[in-house]
N, CA and C atoms as a LAMMPS dump frame, in Angstrom:
ITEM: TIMESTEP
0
ITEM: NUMBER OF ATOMS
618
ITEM: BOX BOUNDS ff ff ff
-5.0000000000000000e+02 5.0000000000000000e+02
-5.0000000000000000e+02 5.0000000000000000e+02
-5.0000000000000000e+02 5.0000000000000000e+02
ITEM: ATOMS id mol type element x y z
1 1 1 N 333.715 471.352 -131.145
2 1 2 C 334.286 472.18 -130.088
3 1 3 C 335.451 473.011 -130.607
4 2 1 N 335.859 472.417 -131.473
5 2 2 C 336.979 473.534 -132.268
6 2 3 C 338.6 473.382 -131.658
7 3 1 N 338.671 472.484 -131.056
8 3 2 C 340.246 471.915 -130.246
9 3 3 C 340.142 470.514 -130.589
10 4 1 N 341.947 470.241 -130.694
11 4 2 C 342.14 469.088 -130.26
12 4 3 C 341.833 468.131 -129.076
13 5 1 N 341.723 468.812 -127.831
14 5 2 C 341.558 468.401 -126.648
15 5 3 C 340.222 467.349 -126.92
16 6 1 N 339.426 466.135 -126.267
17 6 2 C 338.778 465.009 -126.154
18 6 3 C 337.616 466.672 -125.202
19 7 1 N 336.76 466.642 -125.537
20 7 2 C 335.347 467.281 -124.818
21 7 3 C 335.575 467.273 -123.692
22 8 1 N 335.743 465.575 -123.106
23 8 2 C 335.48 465.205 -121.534
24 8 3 C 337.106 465.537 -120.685
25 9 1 N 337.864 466.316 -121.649
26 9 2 C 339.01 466.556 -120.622
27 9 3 C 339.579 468.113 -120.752
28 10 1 N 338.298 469.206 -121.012
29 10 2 C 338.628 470.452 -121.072
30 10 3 C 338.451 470.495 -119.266
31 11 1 N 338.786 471.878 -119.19
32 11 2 C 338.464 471.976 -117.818
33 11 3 C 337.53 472.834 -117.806
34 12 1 N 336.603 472.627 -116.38
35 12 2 C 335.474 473.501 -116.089
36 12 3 C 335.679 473.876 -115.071
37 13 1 N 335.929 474.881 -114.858
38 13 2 C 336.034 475.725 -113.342
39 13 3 C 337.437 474.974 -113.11
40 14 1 N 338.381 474.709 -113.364
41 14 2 C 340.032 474.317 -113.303
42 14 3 C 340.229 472.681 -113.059
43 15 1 N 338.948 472.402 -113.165
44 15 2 C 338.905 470.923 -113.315
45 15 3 C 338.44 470.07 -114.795
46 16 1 N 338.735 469.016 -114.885
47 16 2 C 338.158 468.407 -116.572
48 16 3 C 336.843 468.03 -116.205
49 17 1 N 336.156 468.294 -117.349
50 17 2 C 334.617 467.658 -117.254
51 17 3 C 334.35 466.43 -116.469
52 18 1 N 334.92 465.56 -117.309
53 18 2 C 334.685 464.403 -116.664
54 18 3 C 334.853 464.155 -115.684
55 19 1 N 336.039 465.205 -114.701
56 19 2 C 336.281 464.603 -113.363
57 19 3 C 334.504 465.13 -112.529
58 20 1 N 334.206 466.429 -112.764
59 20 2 C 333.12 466.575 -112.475
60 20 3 C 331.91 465.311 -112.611
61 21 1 N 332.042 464.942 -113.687
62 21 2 C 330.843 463.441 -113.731
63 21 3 C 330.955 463.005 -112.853
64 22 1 N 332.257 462.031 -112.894
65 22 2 C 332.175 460.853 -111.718
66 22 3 C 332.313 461.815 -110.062
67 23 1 N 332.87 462.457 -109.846
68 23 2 C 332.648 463.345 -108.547
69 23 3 C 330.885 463.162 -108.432
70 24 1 N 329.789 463.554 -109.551
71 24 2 C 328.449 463.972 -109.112
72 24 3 C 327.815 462.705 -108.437
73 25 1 N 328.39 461.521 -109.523
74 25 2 C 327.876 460.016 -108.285
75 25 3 C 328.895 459.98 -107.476
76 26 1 N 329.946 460.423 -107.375
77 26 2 C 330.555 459.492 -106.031
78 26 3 C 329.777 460.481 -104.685
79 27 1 N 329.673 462.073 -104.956
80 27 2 C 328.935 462.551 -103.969
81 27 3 C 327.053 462.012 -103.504
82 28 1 N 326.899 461.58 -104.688
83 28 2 C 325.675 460.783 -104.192
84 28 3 C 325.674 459.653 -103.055
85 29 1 N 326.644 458.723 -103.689
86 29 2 C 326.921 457.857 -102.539
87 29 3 C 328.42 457.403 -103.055
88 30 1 N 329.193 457.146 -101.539
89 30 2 C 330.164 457.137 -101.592
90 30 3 C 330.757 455.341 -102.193
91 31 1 N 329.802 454.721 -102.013
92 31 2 C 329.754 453.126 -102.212
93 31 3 C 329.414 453.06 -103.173
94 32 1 N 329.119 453.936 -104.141
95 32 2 C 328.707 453.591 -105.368
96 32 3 C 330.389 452.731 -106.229
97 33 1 N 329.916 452.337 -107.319
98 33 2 C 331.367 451.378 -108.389
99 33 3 C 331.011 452.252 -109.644
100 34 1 N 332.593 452.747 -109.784
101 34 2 C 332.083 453.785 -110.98
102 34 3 C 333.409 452.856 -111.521
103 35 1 N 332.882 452.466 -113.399
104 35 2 C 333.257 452.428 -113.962
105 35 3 C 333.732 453.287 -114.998
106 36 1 N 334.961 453.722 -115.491
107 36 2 C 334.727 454.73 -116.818
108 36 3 C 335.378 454.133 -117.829
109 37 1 N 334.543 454.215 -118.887
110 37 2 C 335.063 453.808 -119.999
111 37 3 C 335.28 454.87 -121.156
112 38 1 N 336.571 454.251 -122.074
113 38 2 C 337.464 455.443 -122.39
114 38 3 C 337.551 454.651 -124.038
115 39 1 N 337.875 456.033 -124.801
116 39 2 C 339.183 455.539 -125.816
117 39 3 C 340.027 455.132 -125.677
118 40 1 N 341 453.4 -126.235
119 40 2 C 341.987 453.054 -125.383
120 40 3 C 343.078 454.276 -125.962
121 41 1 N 343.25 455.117 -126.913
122 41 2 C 344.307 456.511 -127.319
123 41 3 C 344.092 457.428 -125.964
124 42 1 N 343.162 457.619 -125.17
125 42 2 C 342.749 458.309 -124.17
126 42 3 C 343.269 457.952 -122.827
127 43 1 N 343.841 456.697 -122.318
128 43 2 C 343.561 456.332 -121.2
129 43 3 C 344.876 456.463 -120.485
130 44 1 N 345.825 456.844 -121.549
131 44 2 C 347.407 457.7 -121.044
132 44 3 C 347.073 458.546 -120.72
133 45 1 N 346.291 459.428 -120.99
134 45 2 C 346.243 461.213 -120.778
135 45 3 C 345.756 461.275 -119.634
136 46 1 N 344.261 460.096 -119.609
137 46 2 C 343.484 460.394 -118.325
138 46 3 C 344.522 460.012 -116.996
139 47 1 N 345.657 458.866 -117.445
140 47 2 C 346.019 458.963 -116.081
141 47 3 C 346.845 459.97 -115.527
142 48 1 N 347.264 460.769 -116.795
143 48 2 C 348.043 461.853 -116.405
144 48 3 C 347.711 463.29 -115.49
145 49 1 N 345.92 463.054 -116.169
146 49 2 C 345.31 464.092 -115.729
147 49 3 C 345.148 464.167 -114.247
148 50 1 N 344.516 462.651 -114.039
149 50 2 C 344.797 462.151 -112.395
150 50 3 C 345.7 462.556 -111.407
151 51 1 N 347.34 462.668 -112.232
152 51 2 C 348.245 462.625 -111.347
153 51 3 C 348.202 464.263 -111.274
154 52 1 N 347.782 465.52 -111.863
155 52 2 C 348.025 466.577 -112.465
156 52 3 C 347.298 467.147 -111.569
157 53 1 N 346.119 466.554 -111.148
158 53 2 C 344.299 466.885 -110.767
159 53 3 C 344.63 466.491 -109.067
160 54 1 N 345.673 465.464 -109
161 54 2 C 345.479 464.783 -107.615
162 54 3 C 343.992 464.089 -107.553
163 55 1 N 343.772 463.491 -108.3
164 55 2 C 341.948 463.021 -108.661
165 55 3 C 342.55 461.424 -108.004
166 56 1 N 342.102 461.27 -107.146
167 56 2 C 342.564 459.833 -106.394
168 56 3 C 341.575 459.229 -105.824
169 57 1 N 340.066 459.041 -106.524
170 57 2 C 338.751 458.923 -106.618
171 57 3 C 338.975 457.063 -106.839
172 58 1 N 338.594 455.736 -106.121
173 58 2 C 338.584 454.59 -106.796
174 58 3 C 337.727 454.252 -108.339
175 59 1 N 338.205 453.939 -109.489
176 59 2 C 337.297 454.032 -110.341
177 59 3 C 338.27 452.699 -111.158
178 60 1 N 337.396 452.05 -111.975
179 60 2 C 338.033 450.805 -113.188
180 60 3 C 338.18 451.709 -114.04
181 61 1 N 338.83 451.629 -115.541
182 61 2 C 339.037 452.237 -116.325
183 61 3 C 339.164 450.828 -117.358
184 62 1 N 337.947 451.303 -118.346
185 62 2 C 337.261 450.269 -118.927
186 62 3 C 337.97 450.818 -121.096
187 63 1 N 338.512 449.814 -121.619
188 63 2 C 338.284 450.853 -123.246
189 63 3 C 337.181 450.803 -123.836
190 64 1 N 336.724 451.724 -124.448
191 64 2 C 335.408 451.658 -124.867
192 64 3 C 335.544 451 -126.764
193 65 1 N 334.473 450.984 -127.428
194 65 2 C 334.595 450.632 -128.805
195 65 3 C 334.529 451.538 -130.071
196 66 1 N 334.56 451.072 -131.209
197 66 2 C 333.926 452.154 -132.079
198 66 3 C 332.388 452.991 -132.056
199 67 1 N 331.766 452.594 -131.561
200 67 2 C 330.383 452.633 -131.217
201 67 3 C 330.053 453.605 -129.841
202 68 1 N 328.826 453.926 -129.737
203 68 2 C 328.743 454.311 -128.23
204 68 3 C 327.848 452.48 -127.536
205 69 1 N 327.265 452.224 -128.279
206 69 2 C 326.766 451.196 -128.59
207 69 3 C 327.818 449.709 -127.613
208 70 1 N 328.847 449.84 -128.355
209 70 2 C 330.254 448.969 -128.427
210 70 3 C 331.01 449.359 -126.766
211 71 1 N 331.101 450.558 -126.602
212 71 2 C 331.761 450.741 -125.616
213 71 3 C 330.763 450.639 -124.089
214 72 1 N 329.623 450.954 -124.059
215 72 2 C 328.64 450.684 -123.244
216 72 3 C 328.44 448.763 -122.881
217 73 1 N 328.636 448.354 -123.907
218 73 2 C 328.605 446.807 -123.964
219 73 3 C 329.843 446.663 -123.203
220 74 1 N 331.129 447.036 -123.877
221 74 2 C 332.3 446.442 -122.976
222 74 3 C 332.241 447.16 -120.985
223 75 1 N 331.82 447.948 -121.127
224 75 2 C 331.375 448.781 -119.677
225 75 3 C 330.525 447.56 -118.782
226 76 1 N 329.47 447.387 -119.237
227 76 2 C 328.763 446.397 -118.493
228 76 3 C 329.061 444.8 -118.524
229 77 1 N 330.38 444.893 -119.287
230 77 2 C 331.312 443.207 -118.523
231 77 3 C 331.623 443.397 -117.452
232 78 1 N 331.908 444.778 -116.881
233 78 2 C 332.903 444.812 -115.721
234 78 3 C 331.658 445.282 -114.58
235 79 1 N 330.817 444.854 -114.621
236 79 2 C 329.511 445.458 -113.788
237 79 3 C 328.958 443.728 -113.309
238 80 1 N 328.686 443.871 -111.884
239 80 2 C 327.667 443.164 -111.517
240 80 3 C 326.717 442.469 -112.113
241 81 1 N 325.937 441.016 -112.175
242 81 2 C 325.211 440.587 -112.478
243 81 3 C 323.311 441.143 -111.776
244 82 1 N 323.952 441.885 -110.512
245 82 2 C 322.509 441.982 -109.581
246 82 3 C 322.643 443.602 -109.202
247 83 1 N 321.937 443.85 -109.165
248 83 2 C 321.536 445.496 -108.903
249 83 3 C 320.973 446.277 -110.035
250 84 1 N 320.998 447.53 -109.783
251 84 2 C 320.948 448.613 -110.832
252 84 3 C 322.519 449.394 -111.478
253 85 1 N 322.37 449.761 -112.728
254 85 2 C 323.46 450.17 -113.063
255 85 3 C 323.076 451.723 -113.88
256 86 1 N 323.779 452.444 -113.64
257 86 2 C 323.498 453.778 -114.33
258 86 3 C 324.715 454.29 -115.446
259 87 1 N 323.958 454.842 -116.548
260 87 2 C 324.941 455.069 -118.235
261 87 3 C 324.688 456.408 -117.75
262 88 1 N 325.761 457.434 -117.907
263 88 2 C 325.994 458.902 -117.954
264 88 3 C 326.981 459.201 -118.627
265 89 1 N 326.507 460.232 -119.628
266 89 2 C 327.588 460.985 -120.366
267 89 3 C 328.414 461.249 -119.965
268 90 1 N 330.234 461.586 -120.418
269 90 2 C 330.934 462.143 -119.63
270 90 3 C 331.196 463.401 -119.794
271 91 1 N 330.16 464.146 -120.531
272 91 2 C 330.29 465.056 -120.827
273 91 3 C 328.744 466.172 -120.347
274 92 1 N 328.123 465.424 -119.513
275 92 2 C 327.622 466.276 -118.876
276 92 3 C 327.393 466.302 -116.981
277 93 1 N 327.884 467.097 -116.785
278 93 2 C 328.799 467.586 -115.655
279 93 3 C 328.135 467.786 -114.359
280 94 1 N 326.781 468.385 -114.745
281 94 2 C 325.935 468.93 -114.104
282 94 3 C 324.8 468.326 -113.118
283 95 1 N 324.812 466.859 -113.517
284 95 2 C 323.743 466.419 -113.002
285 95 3 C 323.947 466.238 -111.663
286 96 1 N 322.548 466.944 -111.069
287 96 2 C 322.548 466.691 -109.545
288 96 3 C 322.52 465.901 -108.506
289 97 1 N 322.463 465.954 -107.179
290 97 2 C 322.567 464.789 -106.649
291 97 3 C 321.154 463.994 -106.523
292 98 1 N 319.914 465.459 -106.653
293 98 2 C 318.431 464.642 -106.281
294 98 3 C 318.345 464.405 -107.613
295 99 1 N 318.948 464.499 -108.757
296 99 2 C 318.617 464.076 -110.1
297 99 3 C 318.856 462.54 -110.006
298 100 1 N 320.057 462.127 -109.784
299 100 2 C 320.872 460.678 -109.598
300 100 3 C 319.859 460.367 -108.513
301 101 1 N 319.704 460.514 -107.355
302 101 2 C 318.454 459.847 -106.469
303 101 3 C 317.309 459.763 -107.097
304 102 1 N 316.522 460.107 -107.995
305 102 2 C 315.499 460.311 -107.971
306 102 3 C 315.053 458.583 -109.603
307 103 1 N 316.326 459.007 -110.454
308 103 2 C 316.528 457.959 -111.31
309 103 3 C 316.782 456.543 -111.062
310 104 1 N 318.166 456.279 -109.674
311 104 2 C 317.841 455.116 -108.895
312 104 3 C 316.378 454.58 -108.15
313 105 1 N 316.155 455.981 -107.812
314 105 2 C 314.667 454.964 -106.884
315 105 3 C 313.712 455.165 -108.03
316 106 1 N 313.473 455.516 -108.832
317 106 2 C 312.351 455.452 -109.706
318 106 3 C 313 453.623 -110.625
319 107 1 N 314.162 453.363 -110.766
320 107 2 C 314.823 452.626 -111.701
321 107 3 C 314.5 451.169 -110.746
322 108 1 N 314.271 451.456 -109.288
323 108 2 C 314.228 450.19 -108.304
324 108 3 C 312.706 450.098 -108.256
325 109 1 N 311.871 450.795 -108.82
326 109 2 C 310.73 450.876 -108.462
327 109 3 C 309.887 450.021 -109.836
328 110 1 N 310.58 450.419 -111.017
329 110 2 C 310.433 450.129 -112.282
330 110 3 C 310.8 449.696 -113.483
331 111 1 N 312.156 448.725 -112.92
332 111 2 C 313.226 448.443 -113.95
333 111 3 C 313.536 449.319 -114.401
334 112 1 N 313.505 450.31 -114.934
335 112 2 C 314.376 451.468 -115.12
336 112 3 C 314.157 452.763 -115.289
337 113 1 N 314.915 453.776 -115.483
338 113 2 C 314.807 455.23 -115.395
339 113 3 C 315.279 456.154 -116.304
340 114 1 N 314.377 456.911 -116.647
341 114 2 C 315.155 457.782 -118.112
342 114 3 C 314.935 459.394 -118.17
343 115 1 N 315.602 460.237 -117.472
344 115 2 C 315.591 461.566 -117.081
345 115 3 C 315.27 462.366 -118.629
346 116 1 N 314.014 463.066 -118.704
347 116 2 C 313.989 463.693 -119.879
348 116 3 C 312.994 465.321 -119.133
349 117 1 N 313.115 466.171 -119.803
350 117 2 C 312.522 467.339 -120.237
351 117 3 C 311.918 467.803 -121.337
352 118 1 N 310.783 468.378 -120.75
353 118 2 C 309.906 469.081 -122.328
354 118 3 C 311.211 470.346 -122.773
355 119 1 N 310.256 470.286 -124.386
356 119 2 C 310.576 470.934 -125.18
357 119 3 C 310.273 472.337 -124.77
358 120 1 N 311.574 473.086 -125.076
359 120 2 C 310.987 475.099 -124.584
360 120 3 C 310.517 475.642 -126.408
361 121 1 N 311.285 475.156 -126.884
362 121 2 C 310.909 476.183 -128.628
363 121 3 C 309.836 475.461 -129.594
364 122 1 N 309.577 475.833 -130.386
365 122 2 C 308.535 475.501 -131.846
366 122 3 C 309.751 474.218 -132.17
367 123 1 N 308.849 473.347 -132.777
368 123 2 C 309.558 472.005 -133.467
369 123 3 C 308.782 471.595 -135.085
370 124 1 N 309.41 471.946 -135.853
371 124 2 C 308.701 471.726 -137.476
372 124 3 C 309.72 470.125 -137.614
373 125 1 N 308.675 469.577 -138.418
374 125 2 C 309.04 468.272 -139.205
375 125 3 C 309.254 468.452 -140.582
376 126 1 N 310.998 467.942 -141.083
377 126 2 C 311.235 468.503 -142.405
378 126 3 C 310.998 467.255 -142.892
379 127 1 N 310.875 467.261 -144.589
380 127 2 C 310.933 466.151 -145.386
381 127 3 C 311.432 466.452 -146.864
382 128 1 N 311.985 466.427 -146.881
383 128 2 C 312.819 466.928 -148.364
384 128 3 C 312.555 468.465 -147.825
385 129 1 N 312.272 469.416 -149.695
386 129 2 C 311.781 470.708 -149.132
387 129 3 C 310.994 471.44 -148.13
388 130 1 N 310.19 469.958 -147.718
389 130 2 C 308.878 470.499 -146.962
390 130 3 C 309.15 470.21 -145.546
391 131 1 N 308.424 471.446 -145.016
392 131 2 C 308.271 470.503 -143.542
393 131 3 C 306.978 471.204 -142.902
394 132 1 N 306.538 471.071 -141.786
395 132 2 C 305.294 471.05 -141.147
396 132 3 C 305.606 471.274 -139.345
397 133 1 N 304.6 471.697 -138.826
398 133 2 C 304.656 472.217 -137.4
399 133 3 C 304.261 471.154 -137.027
400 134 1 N 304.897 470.62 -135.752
401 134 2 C 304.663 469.495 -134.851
402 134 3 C 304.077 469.806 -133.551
403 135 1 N 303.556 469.593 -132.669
404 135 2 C 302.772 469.512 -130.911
405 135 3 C 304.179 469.138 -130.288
406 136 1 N 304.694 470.655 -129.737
407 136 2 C 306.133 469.892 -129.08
408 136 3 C 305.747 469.456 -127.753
409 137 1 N 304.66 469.1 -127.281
410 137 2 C 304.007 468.893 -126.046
411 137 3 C 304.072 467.778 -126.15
412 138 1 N 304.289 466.747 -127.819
413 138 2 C 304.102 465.26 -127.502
414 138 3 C 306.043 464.642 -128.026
415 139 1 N 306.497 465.887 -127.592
416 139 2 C 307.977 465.272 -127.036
417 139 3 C 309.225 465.923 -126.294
418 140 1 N 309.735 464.822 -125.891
419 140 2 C 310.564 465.093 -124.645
420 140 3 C 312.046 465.069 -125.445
421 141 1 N 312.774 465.862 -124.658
422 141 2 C 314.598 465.883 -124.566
423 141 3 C 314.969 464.713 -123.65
424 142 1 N 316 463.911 -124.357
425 142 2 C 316.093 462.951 -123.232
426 142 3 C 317.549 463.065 -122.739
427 143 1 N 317.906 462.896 -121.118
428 143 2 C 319.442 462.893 -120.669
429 143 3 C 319.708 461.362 -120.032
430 144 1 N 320.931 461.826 -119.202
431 144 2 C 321.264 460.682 -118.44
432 144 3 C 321.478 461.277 -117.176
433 145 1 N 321.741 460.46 -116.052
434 145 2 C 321.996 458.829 -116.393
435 145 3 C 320.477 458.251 -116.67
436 146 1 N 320.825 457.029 -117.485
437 146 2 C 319.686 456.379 -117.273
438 146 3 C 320.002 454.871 -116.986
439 147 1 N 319.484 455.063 -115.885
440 147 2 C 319.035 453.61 -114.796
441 147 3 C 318.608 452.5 -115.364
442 148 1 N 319.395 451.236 -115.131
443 148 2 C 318.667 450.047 -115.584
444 148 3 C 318.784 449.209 -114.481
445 149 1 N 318.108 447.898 -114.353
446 149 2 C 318.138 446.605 -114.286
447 149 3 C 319.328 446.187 -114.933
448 150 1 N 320.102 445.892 -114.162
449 150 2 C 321.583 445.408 -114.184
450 150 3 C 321.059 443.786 -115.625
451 151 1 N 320.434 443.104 -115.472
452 151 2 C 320.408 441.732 -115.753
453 151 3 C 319.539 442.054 -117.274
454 152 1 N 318.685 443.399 -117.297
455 152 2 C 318.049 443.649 -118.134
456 152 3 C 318.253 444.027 -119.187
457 153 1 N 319.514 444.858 -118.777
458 153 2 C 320.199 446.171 -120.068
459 153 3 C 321.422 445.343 -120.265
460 154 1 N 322.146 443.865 -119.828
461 154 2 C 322.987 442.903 -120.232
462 154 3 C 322.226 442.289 -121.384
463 155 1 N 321.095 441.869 -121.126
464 155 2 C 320.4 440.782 -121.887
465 155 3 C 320.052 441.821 -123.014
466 156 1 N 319.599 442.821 -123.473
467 156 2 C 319.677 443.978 -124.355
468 156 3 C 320.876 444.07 -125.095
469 157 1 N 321.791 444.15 -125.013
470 157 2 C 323.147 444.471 -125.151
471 157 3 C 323.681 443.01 -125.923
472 158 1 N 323.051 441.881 -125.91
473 158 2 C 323.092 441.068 -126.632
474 158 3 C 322.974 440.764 -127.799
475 159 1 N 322.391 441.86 -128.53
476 159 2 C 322.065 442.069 -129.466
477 159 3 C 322.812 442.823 -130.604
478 160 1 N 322.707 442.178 -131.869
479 160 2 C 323.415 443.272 -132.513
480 160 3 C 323.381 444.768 -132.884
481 161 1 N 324.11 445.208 -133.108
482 161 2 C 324.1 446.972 -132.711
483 161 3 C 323.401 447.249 -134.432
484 162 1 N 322.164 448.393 -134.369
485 162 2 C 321.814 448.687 -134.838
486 162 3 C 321.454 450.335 -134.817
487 163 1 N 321.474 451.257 -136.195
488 163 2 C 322.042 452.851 -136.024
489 163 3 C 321.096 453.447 -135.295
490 164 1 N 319.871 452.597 -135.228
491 164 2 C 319.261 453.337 -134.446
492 164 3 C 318.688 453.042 -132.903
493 165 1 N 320.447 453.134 -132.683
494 165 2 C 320.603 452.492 -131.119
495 165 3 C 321.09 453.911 -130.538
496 166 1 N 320.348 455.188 -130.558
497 166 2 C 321.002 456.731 -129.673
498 166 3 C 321.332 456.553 -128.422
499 167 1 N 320.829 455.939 -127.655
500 167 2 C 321.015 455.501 -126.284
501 167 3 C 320.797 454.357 -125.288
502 168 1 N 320.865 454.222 -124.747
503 168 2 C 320.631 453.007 -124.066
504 168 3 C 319.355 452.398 -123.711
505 169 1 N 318.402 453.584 -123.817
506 169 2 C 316.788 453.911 -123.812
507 169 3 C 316.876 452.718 -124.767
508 170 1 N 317.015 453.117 -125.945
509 170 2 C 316.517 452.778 -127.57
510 170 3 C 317.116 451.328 -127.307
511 171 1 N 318.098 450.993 -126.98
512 171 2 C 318.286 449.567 -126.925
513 171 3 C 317.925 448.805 -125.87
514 172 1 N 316.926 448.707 -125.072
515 172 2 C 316.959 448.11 -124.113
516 172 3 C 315.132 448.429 -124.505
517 173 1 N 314.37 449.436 -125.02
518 173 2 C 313.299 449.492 -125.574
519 173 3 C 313.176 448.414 -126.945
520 174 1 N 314.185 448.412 -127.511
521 174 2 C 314.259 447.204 -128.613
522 174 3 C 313.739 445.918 -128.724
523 175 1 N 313.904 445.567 -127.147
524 175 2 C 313.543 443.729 -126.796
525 175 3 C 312.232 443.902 -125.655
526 176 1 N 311.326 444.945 -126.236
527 176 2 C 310.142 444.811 -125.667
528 176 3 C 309.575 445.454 -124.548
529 177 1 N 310.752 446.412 -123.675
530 177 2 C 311.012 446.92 -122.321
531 177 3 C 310.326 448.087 -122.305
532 178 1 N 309.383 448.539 -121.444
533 178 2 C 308.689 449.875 -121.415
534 178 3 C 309.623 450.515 -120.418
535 179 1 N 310.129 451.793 -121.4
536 179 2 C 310.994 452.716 -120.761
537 179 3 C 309.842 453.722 -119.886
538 180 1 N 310.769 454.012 -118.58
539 180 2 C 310.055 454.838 -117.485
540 180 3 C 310.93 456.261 -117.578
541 181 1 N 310.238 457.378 -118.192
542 181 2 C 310.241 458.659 -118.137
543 181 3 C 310.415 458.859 -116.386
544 182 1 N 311.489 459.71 -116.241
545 182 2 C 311.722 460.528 -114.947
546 182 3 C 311.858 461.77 -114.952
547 183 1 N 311.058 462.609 -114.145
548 183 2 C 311.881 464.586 -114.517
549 183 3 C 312.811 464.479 -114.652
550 184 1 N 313.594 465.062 -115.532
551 184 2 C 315.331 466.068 -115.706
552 184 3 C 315.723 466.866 -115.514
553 185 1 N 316.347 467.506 -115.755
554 185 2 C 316.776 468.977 -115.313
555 185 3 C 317.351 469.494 -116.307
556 186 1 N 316.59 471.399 -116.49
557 186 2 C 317.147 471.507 -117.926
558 186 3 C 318.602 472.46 -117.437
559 187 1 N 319.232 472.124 -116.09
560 187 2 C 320.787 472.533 -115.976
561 187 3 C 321.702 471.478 -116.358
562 188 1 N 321.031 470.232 -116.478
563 188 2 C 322.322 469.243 -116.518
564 188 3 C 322.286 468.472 -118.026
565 189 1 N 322.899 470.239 -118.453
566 189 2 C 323.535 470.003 -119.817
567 189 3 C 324.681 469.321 -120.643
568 190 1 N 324.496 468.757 -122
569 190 2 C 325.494 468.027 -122.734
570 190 3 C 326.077 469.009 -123.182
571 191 1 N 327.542 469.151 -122.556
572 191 2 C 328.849 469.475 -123.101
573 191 3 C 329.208 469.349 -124.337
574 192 1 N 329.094 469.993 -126.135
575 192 2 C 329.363 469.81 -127.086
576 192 3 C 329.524 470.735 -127.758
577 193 1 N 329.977 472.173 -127.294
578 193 2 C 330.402 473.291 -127.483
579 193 3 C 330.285 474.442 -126.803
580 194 1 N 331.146 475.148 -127.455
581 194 2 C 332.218 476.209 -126.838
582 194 3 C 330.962 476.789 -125.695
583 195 1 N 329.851 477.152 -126.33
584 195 2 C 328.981 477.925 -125.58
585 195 3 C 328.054 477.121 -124.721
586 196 1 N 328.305 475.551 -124.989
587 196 2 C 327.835 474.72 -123.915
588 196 3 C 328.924 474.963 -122.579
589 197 1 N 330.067 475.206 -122.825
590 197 2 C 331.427 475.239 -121.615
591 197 3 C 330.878 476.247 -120.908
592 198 1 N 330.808 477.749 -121.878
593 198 2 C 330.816 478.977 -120.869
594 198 3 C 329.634 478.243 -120.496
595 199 1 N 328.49 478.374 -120.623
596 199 2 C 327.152 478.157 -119.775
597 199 3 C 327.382 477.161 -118.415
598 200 1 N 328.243 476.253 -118.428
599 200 2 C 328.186 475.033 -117.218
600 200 3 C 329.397 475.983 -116.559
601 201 1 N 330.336 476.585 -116.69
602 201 2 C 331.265 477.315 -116.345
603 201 3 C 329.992 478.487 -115.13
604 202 1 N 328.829 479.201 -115.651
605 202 2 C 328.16 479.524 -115.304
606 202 3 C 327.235 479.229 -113.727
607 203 1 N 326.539 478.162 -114.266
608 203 2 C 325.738 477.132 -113.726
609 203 3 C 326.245 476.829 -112.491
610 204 1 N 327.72 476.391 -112.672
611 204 2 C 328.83 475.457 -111.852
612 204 3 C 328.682 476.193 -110.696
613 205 1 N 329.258 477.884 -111.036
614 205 2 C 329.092 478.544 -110.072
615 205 3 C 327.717 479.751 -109.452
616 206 1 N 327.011 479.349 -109.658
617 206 2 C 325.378 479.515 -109.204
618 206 3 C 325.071 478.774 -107.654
């Protein structure tokens, strides 16, 4: 991104990203338990931002780990043993409210839920010098949130962290679990540069 500033605390439309996240579930439902978990170097600023923002939203404020892996684990100590629980970036802003409905009830329907979209461009497979054209028809972009089985994605998480743990998908697919594909939306974009900002800056106001 090219700043010092943390991604999830630029502002978008005069607010920080992240406050946008947790705003998109709390407007889903107001009873929802939002946990956020942070860098513990981060969790001065965020409360500052709070007081700055007037952001007076109920939320835990969880530290996260070296890992995304690590900090997702310490997140779901502070979570319920029974229900569903949903992992969302805090850095993407956008997701809607029938997006978040549509991942819970698909996630209650099926142990869990995993918002992805097809591919729009050509996809080649490199290998050293070489690479080769792939069928981007036989893959998907994957987002969040993605929905679990509260008792399911604990017992997952038990495990030791391994690199090829990208998301919560991948670890909770690890111990045998058939992940459930849900539509996504290709507006509710990951925040990870400059020209990801203007675009949700865009979007925001559409």
């Amino acid at each position: 991104m090219g700043t010092s500033t943390p991604k999830q605390f630029l502002e978008l439309n005069g607010t920080p990203v992240i406050m946008h996240s947790i705003l998109a579930f709390l407007n889903y439902s107001e009873s929802i338990k939002l946990i956020l978990v942070l860098p513990e170097n981060s969790v001065s600023n965020w409360k500052e931002l709070c007081i700055k923002h007037q952001f007076n939203v109920d939320h835990e404020v969880c530290p996260g780990g070296k890992t995304r892996f690590e900090s997702v684990k310490n997140g779901l100590e502070h979570v319920d043993d029974e229900g569903l629980v949903a992992v969302h970036d805090a850095v993407r802003p956008l997701a809607s409210q029938s997006l978040i409905k549509r991942c819970f009830e698909e996630a209650s329907l099926h142990g869990n839920s995993v918002p992805a979209i097809p591919l729009k461009d050509s996809v080649r497979e490199t290998s050293g010098n070489d690479n080769r054209s792939v069928d981007r028809n036989k893959f998907m972009m994957i987002q969040t949130p993605q929905v679990f089985d509260t008792l399911r994605i604990k017992k997952a998480y038990e495990q030791a962290y391994r690199t090829s743990f990208t998301d919560d998908a991948t670890v909770v697919e690890s111990v045998g679990v058939k992940i459930n594909l849900v539509e996504g939306e290709h507006s509710n974009i990951k925040i990870t540069t400059k020209e990801d900002l203007a675009l949700a800056e865009t979007l925001i106001r559409l």
